[in-house]
C-alpha positions as CSV (number, residue, x, y, z in Angstrom):
1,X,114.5,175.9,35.6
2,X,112.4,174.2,38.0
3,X,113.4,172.6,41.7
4,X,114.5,169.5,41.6
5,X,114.6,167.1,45.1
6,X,118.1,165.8,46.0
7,X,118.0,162.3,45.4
8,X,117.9,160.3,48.4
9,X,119.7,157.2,49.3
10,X,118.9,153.8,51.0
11,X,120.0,155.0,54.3
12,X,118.6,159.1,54.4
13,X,114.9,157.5,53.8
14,X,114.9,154.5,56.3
15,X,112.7,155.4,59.4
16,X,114.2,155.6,62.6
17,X,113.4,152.1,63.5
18,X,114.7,150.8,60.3
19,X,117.9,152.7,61.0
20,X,118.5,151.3,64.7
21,X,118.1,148.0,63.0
22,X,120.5,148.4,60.5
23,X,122.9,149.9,62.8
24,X,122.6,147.1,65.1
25,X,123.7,144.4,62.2
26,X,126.0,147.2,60.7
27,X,128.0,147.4,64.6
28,X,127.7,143.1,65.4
29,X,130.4,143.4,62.0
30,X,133.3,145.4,63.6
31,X,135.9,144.3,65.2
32,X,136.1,145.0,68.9
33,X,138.0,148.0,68.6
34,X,136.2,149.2,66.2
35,X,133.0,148.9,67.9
36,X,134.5,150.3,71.1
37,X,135.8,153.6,69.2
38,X,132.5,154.2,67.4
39,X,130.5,154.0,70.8
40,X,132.8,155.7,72.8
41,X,132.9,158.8,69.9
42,X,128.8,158.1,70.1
43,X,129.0,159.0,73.8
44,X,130.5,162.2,73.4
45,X,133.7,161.6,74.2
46,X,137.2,163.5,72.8
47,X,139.3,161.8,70.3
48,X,141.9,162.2,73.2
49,X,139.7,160.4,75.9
50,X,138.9,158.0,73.1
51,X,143.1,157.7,72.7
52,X,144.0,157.8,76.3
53,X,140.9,154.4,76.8
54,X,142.1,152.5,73.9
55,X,146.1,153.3,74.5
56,X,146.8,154.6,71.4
57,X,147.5,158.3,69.6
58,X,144.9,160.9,68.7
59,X,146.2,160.7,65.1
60,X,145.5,156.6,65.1
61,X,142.2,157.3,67.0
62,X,140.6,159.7,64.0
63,X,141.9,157.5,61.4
64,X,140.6,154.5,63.2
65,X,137.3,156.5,63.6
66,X,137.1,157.7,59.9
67,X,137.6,154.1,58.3
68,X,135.4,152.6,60.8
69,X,132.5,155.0,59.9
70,X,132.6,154.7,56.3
71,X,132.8,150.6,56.6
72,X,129.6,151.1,59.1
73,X,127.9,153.3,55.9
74,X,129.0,150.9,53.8
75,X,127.4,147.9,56.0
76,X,124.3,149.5,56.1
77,X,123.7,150.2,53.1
78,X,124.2,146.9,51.8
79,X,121.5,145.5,54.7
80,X,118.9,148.2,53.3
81,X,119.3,146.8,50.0
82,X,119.0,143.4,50.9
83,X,115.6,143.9,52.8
């Protein structure tokens, strides 16, 4: 039984500059709260700080975080295929 390569999708063999691009488009989507959480979590900061800036719980802040992130995939992915 040979090696076999993992197969890769749209986004895991764009290039880097083919990746800002569709994360550009992918973020000009999201709501403004949205946006804000994902570049606030981009900057390094705490799901608390991110909680304390927005005025919401840590709870609200990771779900907010994880929904956002998937529909950001899920934007991209539908750019890369369009191009």
């Amino acid at each position: 039984m040979g090696l076999v390569a993992p197969d890769l999708g749209v986004l895991e063999s764009a290039s880097e500059s083919e990746l800002t691009q569709l994360l550009k488009r992918g973020m000009a989507k999201l709501k403004a709260r949205e946006r804000k959480a994902v570049e606030l979590w981009a900057e390094g900061m705490s799901n608390r700080a991110i909680a304390s800036e927005l005025k919401t719980t840590v709870g609200a802040v990771k779900m907010l975080l994880y929904r956002t992130l998937m529909k950001l995939r899920k934007n991209m992915s539908h750019y890369a295929c369009e191009d």
